[in-house]
N, C-alpha and C positions, 0 to 999 in steps of 0.2 A: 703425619708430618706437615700437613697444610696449616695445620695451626700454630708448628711451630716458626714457620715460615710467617705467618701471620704478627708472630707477637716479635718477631724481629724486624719488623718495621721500625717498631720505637728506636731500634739502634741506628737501622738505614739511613731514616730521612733527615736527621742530625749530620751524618754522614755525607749526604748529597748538601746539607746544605753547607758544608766544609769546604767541599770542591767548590760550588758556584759561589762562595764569597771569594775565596785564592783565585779564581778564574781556570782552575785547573781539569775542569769538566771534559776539554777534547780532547786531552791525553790521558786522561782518566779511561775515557771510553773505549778510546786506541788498547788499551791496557784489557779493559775487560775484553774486548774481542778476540783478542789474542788467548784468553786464558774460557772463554765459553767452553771447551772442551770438558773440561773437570763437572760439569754440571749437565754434558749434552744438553746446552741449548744452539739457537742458532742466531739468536736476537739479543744484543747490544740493549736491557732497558732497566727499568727501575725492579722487575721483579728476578731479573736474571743478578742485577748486583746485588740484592737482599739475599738469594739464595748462595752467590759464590764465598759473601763475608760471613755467612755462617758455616759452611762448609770447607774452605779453602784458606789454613794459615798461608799458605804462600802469598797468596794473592793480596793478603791485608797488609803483609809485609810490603809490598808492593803500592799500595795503596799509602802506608804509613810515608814510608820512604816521599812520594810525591808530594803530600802535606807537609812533613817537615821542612823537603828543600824551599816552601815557600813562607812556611809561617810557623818556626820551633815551639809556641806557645800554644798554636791551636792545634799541633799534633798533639801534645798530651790529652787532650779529649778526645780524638779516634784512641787513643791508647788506652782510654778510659772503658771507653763502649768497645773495643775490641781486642783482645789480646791478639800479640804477633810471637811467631816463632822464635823463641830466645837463639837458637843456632842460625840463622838467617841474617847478614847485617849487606845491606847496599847501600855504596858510598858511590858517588861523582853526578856528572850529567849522561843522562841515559834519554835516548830519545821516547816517543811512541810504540805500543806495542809490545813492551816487555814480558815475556813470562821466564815463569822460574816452575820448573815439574822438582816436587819431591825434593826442596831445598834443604833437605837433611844436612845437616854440617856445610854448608855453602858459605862462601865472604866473596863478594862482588866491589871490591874495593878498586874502581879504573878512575879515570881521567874524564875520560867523556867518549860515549854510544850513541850510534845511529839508529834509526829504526830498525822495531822485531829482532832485538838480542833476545836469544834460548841460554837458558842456562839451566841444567843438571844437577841433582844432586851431588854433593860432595867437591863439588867445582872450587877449586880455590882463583880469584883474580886478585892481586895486591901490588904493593912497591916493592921496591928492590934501594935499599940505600936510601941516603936523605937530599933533599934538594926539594924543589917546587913539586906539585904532584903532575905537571905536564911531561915531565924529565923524569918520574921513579915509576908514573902507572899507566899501565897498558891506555891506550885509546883503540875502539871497535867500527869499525865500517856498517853500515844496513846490511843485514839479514844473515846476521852470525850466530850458528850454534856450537855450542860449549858442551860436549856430553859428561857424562858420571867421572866426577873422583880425575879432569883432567886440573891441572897448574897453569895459571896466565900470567907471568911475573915480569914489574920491568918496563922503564918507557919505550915498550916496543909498540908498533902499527901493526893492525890485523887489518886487512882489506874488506872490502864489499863481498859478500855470497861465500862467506868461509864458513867451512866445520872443521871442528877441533874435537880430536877421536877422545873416545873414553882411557884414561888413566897415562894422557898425554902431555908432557910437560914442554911449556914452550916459553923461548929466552930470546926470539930473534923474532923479526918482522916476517909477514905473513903476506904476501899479495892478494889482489882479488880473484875470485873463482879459483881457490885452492882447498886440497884439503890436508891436516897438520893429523900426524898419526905418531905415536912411538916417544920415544923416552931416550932420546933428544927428539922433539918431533923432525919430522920427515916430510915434506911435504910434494904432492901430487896434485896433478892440473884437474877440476873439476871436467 
């Protein structure tokens, strides 16, 4: 397996040098930190990111996503050396720290995210209606997880330190240190 790890360098460092021409290197990093898990490392570095873009559609998805929003001509070359998950698509401003586990059928389409948004497979986030997308797509507070197969729909606010239970569907704002359960969600004081 070292070898193949090895010969995907040539992909890598193309790669790294994407981010450090966009300046997008810190949140990049923020990004893999968060997502170390899938590969058991514990270190943030050049051989941890070779090993998660080969191993981790998510994460490239992830990756593709931050190149785009800065330069739509030089993501077609990560998309060249990397394929991303066709069922996976994120749309808005998303802080530092993102992961996505097992974004099987997932659309992340919000407004704009704080730092360390979780998101689950099967998650749906989008608009509701037409108008600006401040006004149709959810915005996310710092440290919000989204489990399996829930619904975020709608210019609603989700607060700071919320979870959003599995196969949850939510249409109404959300305060900080809550947690949203049920179909209409429900919500409970963290």
């Amino acid at each position: 397996m070292e070898i193949v790890y090895l010969i995907n360098y040539i992909r890598t460092v193309p790669t790294i040098l994407l981010c450090l021409i966009l300046k997008i290197d810190s949140i990049v990093k923020e990004d893999l930190e968060r997502n170390l898990w899938y590969i058991g490392s514990e270190k943030a570095n050049l051989s941890s990111l070779n090993k998660i873009l080969l191993r981790n559609k998510c994460f490239r998805n992830i990756l593709y996503y931050r190149i785009h929003e800065k330069n739509k001509g030089l993501s077609v070359i990560f998309r060249v050396l990397y394929p991303i998950k066709q069922d996976l698509e994120i749309y808005g401003k998303i802080g530092g720290g993102l992961a996505i586990y097992h974004g099987h059928g997932t659309v992340v389409n919000l407004y704009k995210a704080g730092m360390n948004l979780s998101v689950y497979q099967g998650v749906t986030i989008g608009n509701k209606g037409d108008g600006p997308r401040s006004k149709i797509t959810p915005t996310f507070g710092d440290n919000v997880s989204i489990c399996a197969n829930a619904t975020v729909i709608g210019g609603i606010k989700i607060g700071n330190n919320v979870v959003i239970g599995a196969g949850s569907v939510v249409t109404k704002d959300i305060p900080d240190n809550y947690i949203a359960y049920g179909n209409p969600a429900m919500l409970k004081k963290r």
